[in-house]
N, C-alpha and C positions, 0 to 999 in steps of 0.2 A: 196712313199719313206718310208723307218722302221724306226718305231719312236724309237731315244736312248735316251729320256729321263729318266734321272735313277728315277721318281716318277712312270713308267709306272711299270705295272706289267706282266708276264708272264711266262707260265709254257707247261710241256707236261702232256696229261692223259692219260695214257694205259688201255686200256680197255681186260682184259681178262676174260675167261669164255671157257666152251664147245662148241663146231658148234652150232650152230642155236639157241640160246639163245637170237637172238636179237641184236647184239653190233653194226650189219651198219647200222638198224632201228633207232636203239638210236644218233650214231653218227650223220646221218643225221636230226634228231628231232633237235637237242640242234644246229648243224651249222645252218640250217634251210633252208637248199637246197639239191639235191644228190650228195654226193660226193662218196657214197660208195654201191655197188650194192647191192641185196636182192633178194634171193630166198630159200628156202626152203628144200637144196641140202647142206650136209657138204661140205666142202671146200670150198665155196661162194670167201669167202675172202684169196686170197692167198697172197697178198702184204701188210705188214703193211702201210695202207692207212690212210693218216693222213688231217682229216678237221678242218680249221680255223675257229674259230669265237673270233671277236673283240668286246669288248664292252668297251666305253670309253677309259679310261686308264689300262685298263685288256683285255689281251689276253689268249685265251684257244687252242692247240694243243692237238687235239683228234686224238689218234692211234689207227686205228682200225685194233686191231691184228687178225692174223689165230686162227680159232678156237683150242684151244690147244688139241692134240691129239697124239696117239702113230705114229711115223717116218714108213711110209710105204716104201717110194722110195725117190729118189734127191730130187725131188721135197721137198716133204712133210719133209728132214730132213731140208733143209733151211727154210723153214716155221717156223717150229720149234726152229732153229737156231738165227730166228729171234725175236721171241716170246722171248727167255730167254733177250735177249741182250737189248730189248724194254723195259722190266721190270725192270733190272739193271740201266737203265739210267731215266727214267720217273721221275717228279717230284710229280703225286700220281698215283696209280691203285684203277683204279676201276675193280669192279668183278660183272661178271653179269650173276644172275641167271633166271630159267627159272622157273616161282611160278608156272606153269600148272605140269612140269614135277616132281619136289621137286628136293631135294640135292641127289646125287647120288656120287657114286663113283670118278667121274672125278671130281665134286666139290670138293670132298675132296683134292684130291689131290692138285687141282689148291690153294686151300685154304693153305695147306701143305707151296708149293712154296711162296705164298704170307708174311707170318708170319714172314720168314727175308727178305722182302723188304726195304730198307732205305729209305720209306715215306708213308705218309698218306694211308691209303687202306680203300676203302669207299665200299658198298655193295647196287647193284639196284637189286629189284628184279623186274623180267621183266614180262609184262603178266598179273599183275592183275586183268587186265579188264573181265578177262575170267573164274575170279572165284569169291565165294561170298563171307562174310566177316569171316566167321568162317576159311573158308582155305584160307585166306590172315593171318590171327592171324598166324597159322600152319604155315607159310612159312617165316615169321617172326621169329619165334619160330627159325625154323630148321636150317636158316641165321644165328641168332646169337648163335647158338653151335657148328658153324663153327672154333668158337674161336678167327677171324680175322675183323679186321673190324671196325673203328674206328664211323661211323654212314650206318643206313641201310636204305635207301628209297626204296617203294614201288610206282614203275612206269606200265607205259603203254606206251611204245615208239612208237606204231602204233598207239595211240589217242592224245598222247602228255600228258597224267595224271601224274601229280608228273615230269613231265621231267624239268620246269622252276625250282622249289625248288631243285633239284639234280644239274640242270646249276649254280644257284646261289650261293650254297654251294662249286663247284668245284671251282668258281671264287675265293672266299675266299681263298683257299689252294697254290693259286701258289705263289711263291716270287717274288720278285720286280726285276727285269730282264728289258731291252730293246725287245720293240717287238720283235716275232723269226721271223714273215712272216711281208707282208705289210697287212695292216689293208685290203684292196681291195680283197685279193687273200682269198679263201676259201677251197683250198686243193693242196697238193704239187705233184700231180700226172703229170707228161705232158699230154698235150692234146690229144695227139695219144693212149697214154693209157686209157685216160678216155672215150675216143669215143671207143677202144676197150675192153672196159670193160661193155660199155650202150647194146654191140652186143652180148657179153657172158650170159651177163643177162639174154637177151631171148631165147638163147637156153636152159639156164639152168631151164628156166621156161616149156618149152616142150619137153625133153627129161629125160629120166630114166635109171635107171640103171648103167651101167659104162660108158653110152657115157658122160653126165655129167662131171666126174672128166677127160675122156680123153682126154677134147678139150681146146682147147688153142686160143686167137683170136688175131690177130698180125692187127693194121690198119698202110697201109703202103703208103699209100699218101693222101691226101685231096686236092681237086681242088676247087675252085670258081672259076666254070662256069661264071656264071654271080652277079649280087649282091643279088639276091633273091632267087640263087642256088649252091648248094654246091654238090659234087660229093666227094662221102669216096669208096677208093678204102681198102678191106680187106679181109686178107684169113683165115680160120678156119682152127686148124692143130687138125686133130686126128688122132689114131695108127694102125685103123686096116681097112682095105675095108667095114669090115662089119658096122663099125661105122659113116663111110662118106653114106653107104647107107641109115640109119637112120637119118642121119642128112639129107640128101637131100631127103630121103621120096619117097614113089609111083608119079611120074609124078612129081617129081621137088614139091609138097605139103607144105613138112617139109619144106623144105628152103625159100619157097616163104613166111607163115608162121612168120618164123624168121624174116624176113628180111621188112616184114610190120612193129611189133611192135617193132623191130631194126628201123626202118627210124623214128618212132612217136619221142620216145625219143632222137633219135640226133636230129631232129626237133625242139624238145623242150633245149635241149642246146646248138646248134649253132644259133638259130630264122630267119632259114632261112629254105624253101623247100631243101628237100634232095633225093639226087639217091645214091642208095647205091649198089656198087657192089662186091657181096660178094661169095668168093669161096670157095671150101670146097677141101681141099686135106690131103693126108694121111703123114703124118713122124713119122715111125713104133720106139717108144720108147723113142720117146721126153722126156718124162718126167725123165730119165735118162739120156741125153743126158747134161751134165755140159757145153760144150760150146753155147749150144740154153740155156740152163736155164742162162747163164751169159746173153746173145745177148736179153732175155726177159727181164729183171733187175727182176732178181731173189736174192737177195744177200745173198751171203753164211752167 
């Protein structure tokens, strides 16, 4: 049940930044489970995905926004759409750089945007771990001529470095609210997304190029077989023949592939054995298509 006592505390933290800066790594550090996928592909994250974590009487709503970027297609303008609307409402932003690659143009900009936020805006810089202290000083440096930014932590979200001190700080900033989630629940995704979100993961871990952003994973039944088996039935949409042939690979390969280190990780979220049956078919332009972007909960 959500606690309304008005001594609790809670708030939302938007987390923005460039593509691949880190922000599902980091979400997932600070809840302390996955809520939010990773790979190494822009657009990773197309849904402002938001993970719970409760501590005592403090609760944290982490939004893990789309990478901010320029609007290519429907898609990508909802994305977007989404991005501004998250920042408007959020009770602090966080901004998260990438210390390998330094501040670049997009930072700017995102920083730009930031400066009239009506709250708190904190600054992680992500990646430390990969560099030594003289260019951790420099990224420091380059963070705080950003202009915005009321304190700067330097993290490691894939080691967990500096992630507890940036958790503990965030705790600080939220106002005194009735829980938003129940203390139990660690992300507001439904479960049919989040199981087709663990299946998009792995393709976008072996595949390149434009199959990546073309494909889309819809899970569209889940059966328990028995109590120690579960069966996910799910289709992969992508847009062009050539793309389903990649996906599905010389001799059925690619998908056989996918669909091992797809079964490991629902394995490990539902802790039961799994069959996973998984299809790959084409719908030439989806990603334009506003009534599939609604029927995916895309929101405008």
């Amino acid at each position: 049940m959500v606690n309304f006592d008005s001594k609790t505390r809670a708030g939302f933290v938007a987390l923005a930044g460039r593509p691949n800066v880190g922000k599902s790594t980091l979400v997932n550090a600070i809840v302390g489970r996955k809520v939010a996928i990773v790979s190494d592909k822009p657009q990773t994250t197309r849904r402002a995905i938001r993970g719970v974590v409760t501590r005592d009487d403090t609760q944290l709503v982490m939004t893990d926004l789309p990478g901010v970027q320029r609007p290519l297609d429907n898609l990508t303008e909802r994305m977007q759409r989404r991005v501004e609307r998250e920042l408007a409402e959020t009770d602090v932003a966080l901004m998260v750089l990438n210390a390998e690659q330094g501040v670049g143009p997009g930072d700017r900009w995102i920083a730009n945007v930031l400066k009239s936020a009506p709250c708190p805006v904190i600054i992680a810089i992500n990646k430390v771990d990969r560099l030594d202290r003289p260019h951790i000083v420099e990224a420091l440096q380059a963070a705080a001529e950003l202009g915005v930014g009321d304190d700067i932590f330097p993290i490691s979200a894939r080691k967990g470095t500096g992630v507890d001190a940036l958790a503990e700080h965030l705790f600080s900033l939220v106002p005194e609210s009735p829980f938003l989630f129940d203390p139990a629940e660690s992300s507001d995704l439904s479960p049919y997304v989040h199981l087709a979100e663990l299946i998009r993961e792995q393709i976008l871990r072996r595949t390149f190029k434009e199959v990546p952003h073309a494909v889309e994973v819809v899970v569209e039944e889940v059966d328990t077989a028995r109590e120690d088996l579960t069966v996910v039935h799910a289709k992969a949409w992508v847009e062009t023949e050539s793309q389903k042939g990649i996906l599905v690979g010389a001799g059925g390969k690619m998908i056989r592939a996918i669909g091992t280190g797809a079964r490991k990780e629902l394995e490990r979220e539902l802790g039961t054995k799994v069959h996973l049956d998984l299809i790959v078919r084409v719908r030439r332009g989806w990603r334009a298509d506003e009534n599939l972007l609604d029927r995916l909960g895309f929101d405008v």
